[in-house]
ZADO-1210 file (C-alpha; in nm, 4 decimals, padded with zeros to 6 digits):
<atoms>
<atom x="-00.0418" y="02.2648" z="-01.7652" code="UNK" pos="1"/>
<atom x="00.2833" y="02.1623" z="-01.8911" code="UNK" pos="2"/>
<atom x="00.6227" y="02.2060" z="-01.7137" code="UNK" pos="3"/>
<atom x="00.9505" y="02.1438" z="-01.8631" code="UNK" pos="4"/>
<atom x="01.3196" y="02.1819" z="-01.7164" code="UNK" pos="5"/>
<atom x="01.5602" y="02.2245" z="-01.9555" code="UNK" pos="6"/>
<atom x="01.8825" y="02.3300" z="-01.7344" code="UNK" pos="7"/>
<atom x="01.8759" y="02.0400" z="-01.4589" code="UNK" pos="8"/>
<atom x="02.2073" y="01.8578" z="-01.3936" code="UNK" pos="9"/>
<atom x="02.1547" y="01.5167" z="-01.3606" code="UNK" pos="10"/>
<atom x="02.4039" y="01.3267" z="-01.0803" code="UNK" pos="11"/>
<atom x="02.5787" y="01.0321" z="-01.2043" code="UNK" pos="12"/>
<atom x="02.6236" y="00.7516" z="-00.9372" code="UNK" pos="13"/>
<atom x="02.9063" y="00.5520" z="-00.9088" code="UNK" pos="14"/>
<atom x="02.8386" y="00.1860" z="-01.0055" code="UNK" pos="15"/>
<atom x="02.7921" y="-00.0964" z="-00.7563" code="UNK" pos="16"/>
<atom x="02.8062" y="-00.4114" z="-00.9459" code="UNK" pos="17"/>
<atom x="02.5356" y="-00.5074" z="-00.7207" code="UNK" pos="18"/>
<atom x="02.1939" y="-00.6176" z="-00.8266" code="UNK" pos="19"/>
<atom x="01.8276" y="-00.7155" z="-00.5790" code="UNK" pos="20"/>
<atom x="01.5264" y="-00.8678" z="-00.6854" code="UNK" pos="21"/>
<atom x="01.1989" y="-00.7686" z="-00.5335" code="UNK" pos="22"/>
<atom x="00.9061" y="-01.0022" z="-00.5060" code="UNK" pos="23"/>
<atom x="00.5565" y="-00.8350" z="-00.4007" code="UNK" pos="24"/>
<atom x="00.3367" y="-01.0874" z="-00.3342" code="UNK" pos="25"/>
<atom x="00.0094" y="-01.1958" z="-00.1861" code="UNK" pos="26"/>
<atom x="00.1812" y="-01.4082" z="00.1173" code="UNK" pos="27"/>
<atom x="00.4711" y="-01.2032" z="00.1775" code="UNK" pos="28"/>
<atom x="00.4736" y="-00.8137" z="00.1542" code="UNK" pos="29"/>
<atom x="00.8251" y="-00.8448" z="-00.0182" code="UNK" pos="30"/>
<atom x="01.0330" y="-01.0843" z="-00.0548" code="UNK" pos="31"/>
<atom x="01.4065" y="-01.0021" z="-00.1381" code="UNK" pos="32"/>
<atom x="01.6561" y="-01.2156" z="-00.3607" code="UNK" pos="33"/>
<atom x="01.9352" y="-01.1881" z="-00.0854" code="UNK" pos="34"/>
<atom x="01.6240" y="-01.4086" z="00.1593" code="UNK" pos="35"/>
<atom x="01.4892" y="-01.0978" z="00.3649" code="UNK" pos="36"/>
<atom x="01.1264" y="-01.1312" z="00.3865" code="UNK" pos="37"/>
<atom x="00.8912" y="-00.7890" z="00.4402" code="UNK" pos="38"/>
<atom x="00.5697" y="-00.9896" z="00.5746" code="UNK" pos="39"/>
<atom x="00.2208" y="-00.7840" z="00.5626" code="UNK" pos="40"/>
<atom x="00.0964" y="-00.6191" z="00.8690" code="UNK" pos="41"/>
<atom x="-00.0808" y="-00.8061" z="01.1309" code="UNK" pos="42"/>
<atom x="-00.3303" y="-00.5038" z="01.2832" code="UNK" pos="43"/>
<atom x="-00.4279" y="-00.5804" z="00.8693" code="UNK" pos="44"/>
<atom x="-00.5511" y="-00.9304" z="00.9469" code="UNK" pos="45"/>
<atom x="-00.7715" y="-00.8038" z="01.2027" code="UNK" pos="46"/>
<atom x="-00.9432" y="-00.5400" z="01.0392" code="UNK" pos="47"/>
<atom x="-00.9610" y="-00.7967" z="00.7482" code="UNK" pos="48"/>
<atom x="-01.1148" y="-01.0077" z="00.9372" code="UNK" pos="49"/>
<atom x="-01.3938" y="-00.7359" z="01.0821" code="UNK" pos="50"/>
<atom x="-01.4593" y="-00.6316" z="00.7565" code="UNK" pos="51"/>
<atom x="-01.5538" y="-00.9761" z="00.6160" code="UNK" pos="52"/>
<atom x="-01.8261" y="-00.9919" z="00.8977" code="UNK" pos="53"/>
<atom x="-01.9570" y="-00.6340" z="00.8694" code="UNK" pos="54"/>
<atom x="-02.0225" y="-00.7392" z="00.4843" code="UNK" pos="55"/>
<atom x="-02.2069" y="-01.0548" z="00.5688" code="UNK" pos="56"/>
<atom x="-02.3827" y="-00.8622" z="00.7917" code="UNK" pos="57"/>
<atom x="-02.4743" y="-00.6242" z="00.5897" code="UNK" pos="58"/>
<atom x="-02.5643" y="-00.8215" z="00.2981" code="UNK" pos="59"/>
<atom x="-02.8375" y="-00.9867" z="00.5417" code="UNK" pos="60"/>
<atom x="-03.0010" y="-00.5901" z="00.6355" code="UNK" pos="61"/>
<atom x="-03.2759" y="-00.5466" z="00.4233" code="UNK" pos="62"/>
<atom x="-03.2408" y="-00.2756" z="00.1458" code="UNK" pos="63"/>
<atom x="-03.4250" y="00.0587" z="00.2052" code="UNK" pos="64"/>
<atom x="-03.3654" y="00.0055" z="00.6206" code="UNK" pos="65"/>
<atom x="-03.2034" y="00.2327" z="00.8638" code="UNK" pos="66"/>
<atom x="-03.0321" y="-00.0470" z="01.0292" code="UNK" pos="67"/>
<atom x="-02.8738" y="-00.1537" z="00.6344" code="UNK" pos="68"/>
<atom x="-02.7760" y="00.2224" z="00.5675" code="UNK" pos="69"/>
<atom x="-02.6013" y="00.2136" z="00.9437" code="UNK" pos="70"/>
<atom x="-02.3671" y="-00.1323" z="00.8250" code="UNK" pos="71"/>
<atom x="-02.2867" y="00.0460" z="00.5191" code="UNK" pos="72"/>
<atom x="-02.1555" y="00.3586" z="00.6356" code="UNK" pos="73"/>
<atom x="-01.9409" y="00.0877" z="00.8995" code="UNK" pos="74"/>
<atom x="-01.8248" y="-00.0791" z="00.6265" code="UNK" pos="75"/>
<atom x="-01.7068" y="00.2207" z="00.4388" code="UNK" pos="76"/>
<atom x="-01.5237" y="00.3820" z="00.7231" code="UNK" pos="77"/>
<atom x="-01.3578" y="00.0492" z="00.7456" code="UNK" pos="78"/>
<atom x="-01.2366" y="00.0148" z="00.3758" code="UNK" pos="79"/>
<atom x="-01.1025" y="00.3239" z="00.4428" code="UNK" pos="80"/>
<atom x="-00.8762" y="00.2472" z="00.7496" code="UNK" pos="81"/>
<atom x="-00.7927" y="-00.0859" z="00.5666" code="UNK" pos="82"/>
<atom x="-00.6478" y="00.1579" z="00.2606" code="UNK" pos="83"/>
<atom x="-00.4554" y="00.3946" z="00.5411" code="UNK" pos="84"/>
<atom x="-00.3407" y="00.1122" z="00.7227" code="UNK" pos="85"/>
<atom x="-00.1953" y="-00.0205" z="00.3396" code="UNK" pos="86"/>
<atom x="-00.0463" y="00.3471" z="00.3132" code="UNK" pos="87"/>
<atom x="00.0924" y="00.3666" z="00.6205" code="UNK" pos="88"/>
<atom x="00.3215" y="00.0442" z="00.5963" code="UNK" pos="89"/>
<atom x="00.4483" y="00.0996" z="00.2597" code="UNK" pos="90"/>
<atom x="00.5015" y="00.4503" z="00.3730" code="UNK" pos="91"/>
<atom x="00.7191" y="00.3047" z="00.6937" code="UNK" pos="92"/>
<atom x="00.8636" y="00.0346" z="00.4676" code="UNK" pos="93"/>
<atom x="00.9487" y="00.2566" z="00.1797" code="UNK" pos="94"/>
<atom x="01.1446" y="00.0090" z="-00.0023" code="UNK" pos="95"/>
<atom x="01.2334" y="00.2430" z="-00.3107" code="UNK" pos="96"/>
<atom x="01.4009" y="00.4851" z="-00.0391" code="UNK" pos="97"/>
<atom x="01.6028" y="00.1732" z="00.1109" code="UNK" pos="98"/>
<atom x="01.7489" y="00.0200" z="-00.1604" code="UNK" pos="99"/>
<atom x="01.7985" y="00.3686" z="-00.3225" code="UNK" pos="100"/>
<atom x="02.0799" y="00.4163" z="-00.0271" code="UNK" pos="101"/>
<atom x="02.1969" y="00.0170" z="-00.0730" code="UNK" pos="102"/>
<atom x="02.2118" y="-00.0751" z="-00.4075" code="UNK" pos="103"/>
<atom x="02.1518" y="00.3014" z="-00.5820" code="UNK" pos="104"/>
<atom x="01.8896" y="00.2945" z="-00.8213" code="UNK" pos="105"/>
<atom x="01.5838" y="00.5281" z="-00.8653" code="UNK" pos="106"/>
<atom x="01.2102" y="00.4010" z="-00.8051" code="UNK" pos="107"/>
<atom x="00.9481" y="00.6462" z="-00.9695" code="UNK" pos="108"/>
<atom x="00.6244" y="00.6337" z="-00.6756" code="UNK" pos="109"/>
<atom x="00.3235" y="00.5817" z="-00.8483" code="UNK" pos="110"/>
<atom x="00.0383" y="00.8167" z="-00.7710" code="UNK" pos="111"/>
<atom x="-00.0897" y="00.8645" z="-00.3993" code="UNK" pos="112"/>
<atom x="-00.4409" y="00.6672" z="-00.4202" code="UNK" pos="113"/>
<atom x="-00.7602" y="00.8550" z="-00.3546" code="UNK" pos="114"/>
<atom x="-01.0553" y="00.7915" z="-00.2135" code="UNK" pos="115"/>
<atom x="-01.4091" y="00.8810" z="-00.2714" code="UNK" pos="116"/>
<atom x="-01.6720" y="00.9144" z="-00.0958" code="UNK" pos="117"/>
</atoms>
């Protein structure tokens, strides 16, 4: 399927003369050029934390048991709060929609991230 508009006006935006950099990094969620810092979320840690001991854990069950195929599923359901957890805070953060307003430029979302199971 292919969709194309032909007839859309496009708004032109007054310019600002104002420019941000945006650092995403591994220490720091984001990290501004103007020195605001966007640090990750701590209820993250935690259930980083949890999952790093469910996996040892699990990697000690032998394979074939009930008690392995229990750990895995626990494991699973936790990757998955881990990746809504992720979604939620850039979701609250939304730093395309905030500097949009501030400095006006467009950010193009990438696509949502699915899971399967």
């Amino acid at each position: 399927m292919s969709v194309l508009c032909t007839d859309v006006e496009v708004e032109i935006l007054d310019k600002t003369n104002t420019s941000i950099g945006v650092d995403l990094g591994l220490k720091t969620f984001a990290t501004l050029s103007n020195g605001e810092i966007y640090n990750h979320p701590k209820a993250m840690n935690k259930s980083l934390k949890k999952l790093a001991k469910l996996q040892k854990q699990l990697s000690r069950k032998q394979i074939g048991s009930s008690n392995r195929n229990k750990t895995r599923v626990k494991v699973a359901r936790l990757h998955e709060k881990i990746a809504n957890q992720r979604n939620d805070f850039s979701h609250k953060l939304d730093l395309c929609q905030y500097f949009g307003q501030k400095f006006r430029f467009l950010c193009e979302s990438p696509p949502p991230l699915t899971i399967r199971t």
